[in-house]
C-alpha positions as CSV (number, residue, x, y, z in Angstrom):
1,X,26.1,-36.3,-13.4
2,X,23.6,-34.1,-15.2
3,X,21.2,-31.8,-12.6
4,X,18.2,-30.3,-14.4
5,X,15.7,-27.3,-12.8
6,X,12.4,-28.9,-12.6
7,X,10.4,-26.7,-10.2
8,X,10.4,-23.5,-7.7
9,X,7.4,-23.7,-5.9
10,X,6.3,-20.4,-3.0
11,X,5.2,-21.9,0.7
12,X,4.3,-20.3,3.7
13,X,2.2,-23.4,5.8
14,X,4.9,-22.8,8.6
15,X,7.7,-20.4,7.3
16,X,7.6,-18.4,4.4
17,X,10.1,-20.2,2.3
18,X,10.8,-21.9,-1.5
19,X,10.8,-25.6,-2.8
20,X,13.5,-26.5,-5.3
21,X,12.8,-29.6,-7.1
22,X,15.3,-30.6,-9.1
23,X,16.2,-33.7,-11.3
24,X,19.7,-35.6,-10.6
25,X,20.6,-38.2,-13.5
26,X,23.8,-40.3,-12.9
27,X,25.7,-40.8,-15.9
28,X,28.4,-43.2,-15.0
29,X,28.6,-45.9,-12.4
30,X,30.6,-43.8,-9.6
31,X,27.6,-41.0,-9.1
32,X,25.4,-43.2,-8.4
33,X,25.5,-43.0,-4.5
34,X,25.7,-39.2,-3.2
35,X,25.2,-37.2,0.0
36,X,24.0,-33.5,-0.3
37,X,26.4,-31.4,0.7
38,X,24.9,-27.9,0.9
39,X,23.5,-25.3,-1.6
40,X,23.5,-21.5,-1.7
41,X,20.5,-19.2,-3.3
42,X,21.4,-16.2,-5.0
43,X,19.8,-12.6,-6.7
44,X,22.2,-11.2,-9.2
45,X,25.4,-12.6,-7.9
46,X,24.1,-11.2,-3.9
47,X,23.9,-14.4,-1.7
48,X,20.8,-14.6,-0.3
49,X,20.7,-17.9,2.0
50,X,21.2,-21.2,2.2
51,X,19.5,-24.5,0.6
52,X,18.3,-26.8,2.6
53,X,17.2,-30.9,1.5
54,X,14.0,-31.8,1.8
55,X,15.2,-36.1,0.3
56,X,17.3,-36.8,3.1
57,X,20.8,-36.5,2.7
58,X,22.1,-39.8,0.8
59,X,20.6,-40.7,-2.0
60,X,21.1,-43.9,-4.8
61,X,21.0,-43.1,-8.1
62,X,19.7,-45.6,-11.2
63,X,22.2,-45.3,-13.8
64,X,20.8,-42.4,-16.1
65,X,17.2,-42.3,-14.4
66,X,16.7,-39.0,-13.5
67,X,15.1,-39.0,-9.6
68,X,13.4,-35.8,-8.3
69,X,15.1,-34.5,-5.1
70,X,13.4,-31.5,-2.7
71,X,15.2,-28.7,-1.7
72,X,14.1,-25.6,0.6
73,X,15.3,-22.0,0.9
74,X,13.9,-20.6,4.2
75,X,13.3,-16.5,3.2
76,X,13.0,-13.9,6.1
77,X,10.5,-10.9,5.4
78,X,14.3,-9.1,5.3
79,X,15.3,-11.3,2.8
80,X,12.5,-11.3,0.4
81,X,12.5,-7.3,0.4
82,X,16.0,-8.0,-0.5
83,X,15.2,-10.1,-4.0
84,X,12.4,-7.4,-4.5
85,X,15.2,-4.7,-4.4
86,X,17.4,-6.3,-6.0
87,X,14.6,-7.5,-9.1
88,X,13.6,-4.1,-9.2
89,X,10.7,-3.7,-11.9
90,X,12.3,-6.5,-13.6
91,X,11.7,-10.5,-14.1
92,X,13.1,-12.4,-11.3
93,X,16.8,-14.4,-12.2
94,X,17.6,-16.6,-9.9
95,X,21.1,-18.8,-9.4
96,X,21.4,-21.6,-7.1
97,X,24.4,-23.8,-6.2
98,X,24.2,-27.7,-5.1
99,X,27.1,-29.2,-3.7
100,X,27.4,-33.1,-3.9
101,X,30.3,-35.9,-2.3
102,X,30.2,-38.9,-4.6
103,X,30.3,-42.1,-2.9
104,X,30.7,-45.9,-3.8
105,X,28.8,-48.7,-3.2
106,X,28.2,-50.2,0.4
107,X,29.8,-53.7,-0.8
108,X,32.9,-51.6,-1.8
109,X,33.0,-50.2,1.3
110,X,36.3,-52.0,2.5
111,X,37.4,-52.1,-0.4
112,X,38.0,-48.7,-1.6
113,X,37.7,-46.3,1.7
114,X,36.4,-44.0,2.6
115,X,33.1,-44.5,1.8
116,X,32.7,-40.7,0.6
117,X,34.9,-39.1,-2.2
118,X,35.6,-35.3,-2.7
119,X,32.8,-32.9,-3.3
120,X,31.6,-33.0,-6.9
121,X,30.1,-29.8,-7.4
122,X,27.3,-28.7,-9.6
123,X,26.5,-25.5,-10.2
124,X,23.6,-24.5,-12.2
125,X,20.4,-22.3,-12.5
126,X,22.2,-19.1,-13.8
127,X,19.2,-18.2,-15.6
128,X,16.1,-19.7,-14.0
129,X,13.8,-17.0,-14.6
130,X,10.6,-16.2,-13.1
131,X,8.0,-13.7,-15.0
132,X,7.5,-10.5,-12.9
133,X,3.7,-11.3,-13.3
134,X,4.3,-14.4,-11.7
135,X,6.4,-13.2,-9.0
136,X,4.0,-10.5,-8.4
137,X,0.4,-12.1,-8.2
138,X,1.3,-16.0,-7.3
139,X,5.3,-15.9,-5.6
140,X,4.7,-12.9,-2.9
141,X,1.5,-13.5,-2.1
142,X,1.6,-16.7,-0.8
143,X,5.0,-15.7,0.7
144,X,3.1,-13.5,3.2
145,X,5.0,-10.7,1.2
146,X,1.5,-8.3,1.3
147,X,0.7,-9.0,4.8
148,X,3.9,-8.4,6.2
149,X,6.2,-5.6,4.3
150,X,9.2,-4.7,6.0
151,X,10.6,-1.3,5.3
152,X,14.1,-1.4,4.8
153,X,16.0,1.8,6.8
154,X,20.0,1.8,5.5
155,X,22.3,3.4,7.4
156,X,23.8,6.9,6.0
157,X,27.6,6.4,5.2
158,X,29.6,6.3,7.7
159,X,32.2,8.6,5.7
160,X,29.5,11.8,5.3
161,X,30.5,15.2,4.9
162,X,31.2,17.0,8.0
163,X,28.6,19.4,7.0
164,X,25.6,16.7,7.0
165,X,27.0,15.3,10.9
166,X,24.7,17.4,12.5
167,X,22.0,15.9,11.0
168,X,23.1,12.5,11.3
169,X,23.6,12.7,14.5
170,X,20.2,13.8,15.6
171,X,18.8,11.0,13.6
172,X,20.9,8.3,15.3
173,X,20.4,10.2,18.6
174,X,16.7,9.7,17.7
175,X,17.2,6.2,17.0
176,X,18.5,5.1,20.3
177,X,15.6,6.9,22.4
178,X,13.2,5.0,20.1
179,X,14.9,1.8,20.8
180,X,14.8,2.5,24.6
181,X,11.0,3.6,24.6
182,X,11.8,7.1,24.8
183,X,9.1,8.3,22.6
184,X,9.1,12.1,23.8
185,X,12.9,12.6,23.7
186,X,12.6,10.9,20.3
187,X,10.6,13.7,19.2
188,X,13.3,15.8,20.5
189,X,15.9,14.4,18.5
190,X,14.3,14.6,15.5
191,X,13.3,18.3,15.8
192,X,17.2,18.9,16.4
193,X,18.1,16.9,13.4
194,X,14.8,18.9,11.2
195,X,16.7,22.0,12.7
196,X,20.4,21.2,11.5
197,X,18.9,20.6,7.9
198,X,17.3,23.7,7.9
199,X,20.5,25.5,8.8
200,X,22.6,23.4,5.8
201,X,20.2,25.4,3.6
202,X,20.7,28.8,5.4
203,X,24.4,28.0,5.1
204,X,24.1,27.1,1.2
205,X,22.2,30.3,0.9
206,X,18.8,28.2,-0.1
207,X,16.5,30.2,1.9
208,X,13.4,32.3,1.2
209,X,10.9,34.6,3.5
210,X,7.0,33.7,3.5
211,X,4.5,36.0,4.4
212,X,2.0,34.6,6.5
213,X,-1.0,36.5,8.8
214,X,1.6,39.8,8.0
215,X,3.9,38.1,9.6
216,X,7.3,37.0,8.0
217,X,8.7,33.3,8.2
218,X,12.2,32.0,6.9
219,X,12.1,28.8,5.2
220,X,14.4,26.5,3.6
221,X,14.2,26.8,-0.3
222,X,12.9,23.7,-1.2
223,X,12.4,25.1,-4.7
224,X,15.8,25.9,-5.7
225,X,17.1,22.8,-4.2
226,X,14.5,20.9,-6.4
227,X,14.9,23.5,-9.5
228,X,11.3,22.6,-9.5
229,X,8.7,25.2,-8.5
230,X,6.0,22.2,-7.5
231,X,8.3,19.5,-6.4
232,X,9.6,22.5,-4.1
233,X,6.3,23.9,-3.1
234,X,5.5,19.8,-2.0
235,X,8.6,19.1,-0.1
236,X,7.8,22.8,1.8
237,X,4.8,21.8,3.4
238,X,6.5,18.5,3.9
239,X,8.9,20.2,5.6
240,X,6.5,22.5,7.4
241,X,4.5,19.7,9.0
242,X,6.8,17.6,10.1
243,X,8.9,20.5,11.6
244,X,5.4,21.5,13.5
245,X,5.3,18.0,14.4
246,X,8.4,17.4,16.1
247,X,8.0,21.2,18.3
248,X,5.0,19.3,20.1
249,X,7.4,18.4,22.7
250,X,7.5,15.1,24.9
251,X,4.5,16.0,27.4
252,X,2.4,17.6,24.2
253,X,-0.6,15.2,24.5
254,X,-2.2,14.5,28.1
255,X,-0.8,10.7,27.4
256,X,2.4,11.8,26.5
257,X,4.1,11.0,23.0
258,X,2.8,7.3,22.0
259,X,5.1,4.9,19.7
260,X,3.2,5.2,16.3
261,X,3.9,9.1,16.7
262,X,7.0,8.7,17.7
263,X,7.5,6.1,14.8
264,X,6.0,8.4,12.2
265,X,8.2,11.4,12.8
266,X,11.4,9.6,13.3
267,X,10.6,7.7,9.7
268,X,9.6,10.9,8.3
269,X,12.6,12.9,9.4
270,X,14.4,10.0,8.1
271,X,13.1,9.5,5.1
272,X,13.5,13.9,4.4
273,X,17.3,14.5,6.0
274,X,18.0,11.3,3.5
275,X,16.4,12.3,0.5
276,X,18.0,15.9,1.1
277,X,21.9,14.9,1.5
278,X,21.8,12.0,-1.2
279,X,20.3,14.4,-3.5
280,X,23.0,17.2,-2.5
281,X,25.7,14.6,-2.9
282,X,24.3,13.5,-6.0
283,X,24.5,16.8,-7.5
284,X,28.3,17.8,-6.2
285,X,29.5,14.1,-7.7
């Protein structure tokens, strides 16, 4: 049985989601009747999801004339930020697996049970390739990939230096009031977790006095953590804001902390604390 990649065509009428068309040519009288057994879609060797027919499951087969079958590979807006990560700045290489059990003839039925032999898999597509200008400007598009972009928030390791906990745990602390609708108290937890990163700087010894209205202010040194006198100067007012930010306090505003507030400094201390202790550990490896 020869299977040969004909098409991979982007829908989003109901679901975002892929079409596979493929062409199955039997090449000897015992693959001509088959039943679809199940397919897998994958990114660089990462399974993605499943493959779905779009023919019907049993299908007869013309002794080597090719017939086009549909497939479909639903895609969440999780998964398809997965490919994206995975593709990088790169062309998209796709793999996918179809599964098959070969059958016999209904006639034969009686004759030679059971009706449905072992599966006869075929696997192929290892380098079906889709141009990153493609991808880009027809593939995501009519995915819904621009009007829905999910930002993907991965867990800090579980095995982190005892030094980074205290940050961590604000963050997760942080977390759990956001989930719950806590938006004040998730304020709170992220101006503990801005205040146990500043003291992992005091405790490295990265930390330098700013004079401001003749008054004196300690800081973290962003700038010999960087090595970078403008990167540093950037992630200081970072710092600085979001600190400011987070001191508001739960009853700050007359109507009290809403979510996007709350959403933007939890991301934001997030998206700092991270960038801070993956860099540190970077540089220690």
């Amino acid at each position: 049985m020869k299977v040969e990649y004909v098409s991979l065509i982007p829908r989003n009428d109901v679901t975002p989601r892929l079409e596979l068309r493929v062409g199955v040519t039997a090449t000897s009288k015992g693959e001509q009747y088959l039943a679809f057994a199940g397919g897998n879609f994958y990114v660089k060797n990462k399974f993605i999801g499943r493959v779905f027919s779009l023919s019907g499951i049993f299908h007869y087969l013309e002794l080597n004339q090719p017939k086009t079958l549909s497939f479909c590979i639903y895609l969440t807006p999780l998964q398809i930020e997965t490919i994206e990560k995975l593709r990088g700045r790169d062309d998209l290489w796709i793999r996918i697996t179809l599964s098959f059990h070969r059958g016999v003839a209904p006639e034969e039925l009686f004759t030679r049970p059971p009706y449905w032999e072992p599966v006869l898999h075929k696997e192929y597509g290892e380098q079906i390739k889709i141009a990153k200008s493609d991808w880009i400007e027809e593939y995501l598009p009519k995915l819904g990939y621009k009007r829905v972009r999910l930002i993907e928030v991965p867990l800090l390791p579980e095995d982190i230096p005892e030094e980074f906990k205290a940050i961590v745990d604000g963050i997760e602390e942080a977390w759990r009031y956001f989930a719950m609708g806590e938006y004040g108290q998730t304020l709170t937890s992220c101006r503990i977790a801005i205040e146990a990163l500043r003291n992992w700087f005091y405790n490295q010894g990265m930390k330098r006095v700013k004079q401001i209205n003749q008054k004196q202010k300690t800081l973290p040194d962003f700038r010999k953590f960087t090595n970078s006198e403008s990167l540093g100067r950037a992630m200081e007012r970072i710092y600085e804001g979001l600190y400011e930010l987070v001191s508001l306090g739960p009853h700050f505003f007359p109507h009290g902390i809403s979510r996007p507030e709350a959403e933007h400094a939890l991301m934001s201390t997030y998206s700092l604390a991270n960038y801070v202790i993956k860099s540190a550990l970077r540089l220690n490896q």
